[in-house]
Structures are given as structure tokens and as C-alpha cells.
C-alpha positions in Angstrom: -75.7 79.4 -71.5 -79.2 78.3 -70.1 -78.7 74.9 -72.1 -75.6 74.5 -70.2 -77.3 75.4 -66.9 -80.0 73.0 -67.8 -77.4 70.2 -68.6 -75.8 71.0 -64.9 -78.6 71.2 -63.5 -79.8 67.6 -64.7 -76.1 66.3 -64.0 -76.5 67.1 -60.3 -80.3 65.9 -59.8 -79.0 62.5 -61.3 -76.2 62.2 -58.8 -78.9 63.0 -56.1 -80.7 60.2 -56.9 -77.5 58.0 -57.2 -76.7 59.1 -54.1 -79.9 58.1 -52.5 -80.1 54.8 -54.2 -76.9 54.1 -52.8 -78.1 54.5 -49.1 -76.8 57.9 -47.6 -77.4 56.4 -44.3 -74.7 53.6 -44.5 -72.2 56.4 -45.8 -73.0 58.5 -42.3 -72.4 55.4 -40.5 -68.9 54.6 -42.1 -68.0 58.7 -41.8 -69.3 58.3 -37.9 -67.4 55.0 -37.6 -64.3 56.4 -39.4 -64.1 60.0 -36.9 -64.9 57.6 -34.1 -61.6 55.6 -34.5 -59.7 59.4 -35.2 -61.0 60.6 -32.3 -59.4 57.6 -30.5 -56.0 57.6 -32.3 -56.0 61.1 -30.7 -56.5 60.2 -27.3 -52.9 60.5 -25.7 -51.5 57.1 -24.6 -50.9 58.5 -21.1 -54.7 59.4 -20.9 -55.1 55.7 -22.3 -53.1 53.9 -19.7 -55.1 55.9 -17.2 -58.4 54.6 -18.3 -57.0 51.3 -18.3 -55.5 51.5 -14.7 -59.0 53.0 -13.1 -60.7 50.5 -15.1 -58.5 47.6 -13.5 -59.1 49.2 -10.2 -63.0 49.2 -10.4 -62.8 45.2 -10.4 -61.7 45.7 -6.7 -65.0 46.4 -5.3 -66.0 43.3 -7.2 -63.4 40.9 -6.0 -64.0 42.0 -2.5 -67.8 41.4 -2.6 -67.0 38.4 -4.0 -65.1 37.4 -1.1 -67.4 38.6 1.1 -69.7 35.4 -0.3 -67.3 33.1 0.0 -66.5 34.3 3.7 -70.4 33.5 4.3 -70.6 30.2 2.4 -67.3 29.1 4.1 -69.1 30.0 7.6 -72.3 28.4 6.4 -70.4 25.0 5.5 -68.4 25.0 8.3 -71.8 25.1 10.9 -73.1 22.3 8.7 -69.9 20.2 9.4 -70.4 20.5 13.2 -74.9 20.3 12.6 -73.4 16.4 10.7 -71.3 15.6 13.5 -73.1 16.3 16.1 -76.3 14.1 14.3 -73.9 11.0 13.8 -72.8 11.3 17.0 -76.5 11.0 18.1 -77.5 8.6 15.2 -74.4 6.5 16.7 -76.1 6.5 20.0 -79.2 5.6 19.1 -78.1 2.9 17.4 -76.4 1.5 19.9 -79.7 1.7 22.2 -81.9 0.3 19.6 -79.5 -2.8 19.2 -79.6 -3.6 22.9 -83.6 -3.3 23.0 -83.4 -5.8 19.9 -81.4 -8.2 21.6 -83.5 -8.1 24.7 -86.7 -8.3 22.6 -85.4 -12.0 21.4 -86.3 -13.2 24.9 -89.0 -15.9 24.9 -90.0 -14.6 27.8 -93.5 -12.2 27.3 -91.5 -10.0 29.7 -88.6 -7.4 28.5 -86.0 -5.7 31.3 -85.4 -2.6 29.8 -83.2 0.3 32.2 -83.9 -1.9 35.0 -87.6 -1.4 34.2 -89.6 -5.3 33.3 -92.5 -4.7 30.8 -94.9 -6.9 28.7 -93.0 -7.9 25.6 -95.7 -6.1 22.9 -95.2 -2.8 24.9 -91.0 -3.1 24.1 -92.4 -4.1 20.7 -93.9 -1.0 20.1 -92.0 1.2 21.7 -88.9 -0.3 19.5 -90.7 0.4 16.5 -90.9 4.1 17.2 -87.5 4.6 18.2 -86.4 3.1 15.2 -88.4 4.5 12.4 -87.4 7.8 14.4 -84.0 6.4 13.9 -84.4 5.9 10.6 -86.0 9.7 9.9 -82.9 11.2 11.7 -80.6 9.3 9.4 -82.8 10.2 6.0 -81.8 13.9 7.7 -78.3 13.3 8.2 -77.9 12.1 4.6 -80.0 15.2 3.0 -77.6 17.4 5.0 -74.4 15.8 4.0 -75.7 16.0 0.3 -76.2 19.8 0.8 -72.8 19.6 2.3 -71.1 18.4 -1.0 -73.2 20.8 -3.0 -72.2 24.0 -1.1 -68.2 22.4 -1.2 -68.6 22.3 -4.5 -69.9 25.2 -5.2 -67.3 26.9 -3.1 -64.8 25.5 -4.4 -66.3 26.5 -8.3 -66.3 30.2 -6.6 -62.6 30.0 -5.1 -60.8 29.0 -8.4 -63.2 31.8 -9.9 -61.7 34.1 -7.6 -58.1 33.5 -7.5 -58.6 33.5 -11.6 -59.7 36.6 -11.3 -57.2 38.0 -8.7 -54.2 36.8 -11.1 -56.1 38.6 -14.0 -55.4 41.8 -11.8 -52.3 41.4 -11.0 -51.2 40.3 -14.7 -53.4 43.3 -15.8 -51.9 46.3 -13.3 -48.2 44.6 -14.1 -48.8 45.3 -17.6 -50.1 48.9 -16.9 -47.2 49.6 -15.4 -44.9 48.3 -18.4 -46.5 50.0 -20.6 -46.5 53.2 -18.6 -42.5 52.5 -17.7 -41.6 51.8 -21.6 -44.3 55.6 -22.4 -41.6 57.0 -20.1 -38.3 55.9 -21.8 -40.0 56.8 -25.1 -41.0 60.4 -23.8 -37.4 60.8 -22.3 -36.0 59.8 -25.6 -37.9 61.9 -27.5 -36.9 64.9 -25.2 -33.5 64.1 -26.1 -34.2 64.1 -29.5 -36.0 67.7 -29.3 -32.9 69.1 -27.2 -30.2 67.9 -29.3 -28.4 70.6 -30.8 -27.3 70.3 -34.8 -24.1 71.3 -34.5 -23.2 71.1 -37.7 -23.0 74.3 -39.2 -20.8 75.3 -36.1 -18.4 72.7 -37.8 -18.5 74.8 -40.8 -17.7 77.8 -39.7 -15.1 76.4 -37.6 -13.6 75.0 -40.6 -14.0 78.2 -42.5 -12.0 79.7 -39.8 -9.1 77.4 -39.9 -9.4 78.3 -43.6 -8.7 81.5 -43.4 -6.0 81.2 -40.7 -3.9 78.8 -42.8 -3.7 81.1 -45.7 -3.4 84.7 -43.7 0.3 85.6 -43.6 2.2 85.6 -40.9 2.3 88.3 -38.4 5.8 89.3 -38.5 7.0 90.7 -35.0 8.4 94.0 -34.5 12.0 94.3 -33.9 13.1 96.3 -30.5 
């Protein structure tokens, strides 16, 4: 007897080990993975369409922040539209100016008229030169802006198809919700059906075993007056 509880005793210290070399830990991870998906199986698929529709829902707050940005860049692009127009419209006048003062400075006179106004040549000179490397910064502006222009378009435009990517994901997401919830319904109606249906077979029998009977019961013979 104590050899056999020595032998048992041995048995199960040598499975310890076994067990340990084994790793116990990746054996509680498969048991934690393996109740995990159990516990989901038993999640009712009406409690699972919920999650999903509250889930779909919470991208609402998203979608409208996001067009809240696009609302502001949109604003922002359109007041750099007018800021460009309103700077080639001053660019073109300008120009216009400077080109007359050019002309007028190809007199070989040492005078210029300028507004009605005669000054020395070298005083026109100079006073060209400003104007026109003024000319010249205002267009270097109007050219930066217009680049920032085409960046915030396209980068507005990179955030629209975003958008309406997203706003047909919704859509196509609560449609399908509400599939899945219509086809949960037919299949919970049919299954009520199936639970209410009444077997009524053994009704058949003993209707049957009543005919029976009645075929092979004599007559009733009626009583004479």
C-alpha cells in the first residue's frame, strides 16, 4: 500500500514538472482566449446589433467636427480669393502707372512731365525705381498667396472626398444594421411559430381510433311505436 502511494505520489510530481515545462502560462492564455470567444457567442444578436448601431452613431460627432473644419477652411479660402483679387487688381494698376512713367522717362529731354508735374529726369529715375521694385515685392506677394491658395484647395478638397467617404460608410453601415435587425425579426417571428405550433398528431390518432370503434359497433336498432 505505501509503495503504491509512493508510486502515485511520484506519478503526479512528474506530471507537475511536465506541466511546468510545458508553460502553464500559454495554457491560461488559450483557456482566457477560448471563454473570451464563449462569452461572445453568448451575447444575444439583438444586444449585438445594438452595439453596432451606437457604435455607428458615435462617428456623428466626428463627421460633424469634421465639417466644422471644412466650413472654416472653405471661409478661409474664400477671403484669400477676394485678398488675390483685390492685389491683381492693384498689381494691374500699378503696372499700368509704371509703364506710362517708362515711356515718359525715354524723353531726351533732362526734364520728365509727370501728373502735370515737370521734374529733373534723375529725380523720375529714382522715383521709378522704387515704385517698381515695390511693384515687384507686391507681385512676389501675390504669387506666395496664390501658392497657399492651391495648397489649402487642395487640401480641401483631400478632406471633402474624406468626408463624403466617410458619410457613405454610415449610411452603408446603419443600412446594414437595419437588415440585419429586419431579417433577427423574421427569424424570431419564425421561430415563435415554430414554439406555438401544435403537434396534432396524436389528436389524429384518437380520432382514427374513434372512427374505429364506430365502424364495428352495431347498429342501434330503433324502437318500434
Amino acid at each position: 500500500m505505501c509503495k503504491k502511494l509512493g508510486v502515485t505520489a511520484l506519478v503526479l510530481v512528474a506530471a507537475l514538472f511536465v506541466l511546468h515545462k510545458l508553460d502553464l502560462d500559454k495554457y491560461g492564455k488559450a483557456w482566457w482566449h477560448r471563454t473570451k470567444a464563449d462569452i461572445k457567442d453568448s451575447i444575444p444578436p439583438e444586444q449585438k446589433i445594438e452595439v453596432l448601431r451606437q457604435q455607428i452613431a458615435e462617428l456623428t460627432p466626428e463627421l460633424n467636427k469634421q465639417r466644422s473644419a471644412i466650413a472654416k477652411d472653405l471661409t478661409q479660402v474664400d477671403v484669400l480669393k477676394e485678398e488675390i483679387a483685390k492685389a491683381k487688381a492693384n498689381l494691374k494698376e500699378r503696372e499700368e502707372k509704371l509703364a506710362i512713367l517708362r515711356d515718359a522717362l525715354k524723353s531726351e529731354s533732362g526734364f520728365v512731365t509727370t501728373d502735370g508735374e515737370k521734374l529733373p529726369k534723375e529725380k523720375v529715375e529714382a522715383v521709378f525705381s522704387r515704385k517698381f521694385a515695390e511693384f515687384q515685392a507686391a507681385e512676389a506677394a501675390v504669387k506666395a498667396k496664390e501658392e497657399l491658395l492651391a495648397r489649402r484647395k487642395e487640401k480641401l478638397e483631400v478632406a471633402l472626398v474624406h468626408l463624403r467617404t466617410m458619410e457613405s460608410k454610415q449610411k452603408e453601415w446603419q443600412s446594414k444594421v437595419e437588415l440585419m435587425d429586419i431579417e433577427l425579426a423574421k427569424l424570431r417571428e419564425a421561430q415563435m411559430q415554430n414554439n406555438l405550433a401544435v403537434d396534432d398528431s396524436k389528436f389524429s390518432d384518437v380520432q382514427k381510433m374513434f372512427d374505429e370503434v364506430a365502424r364495428r359497433s352495431p347498429p342501434r336498432r330503433r324502437k318500434s311505436r
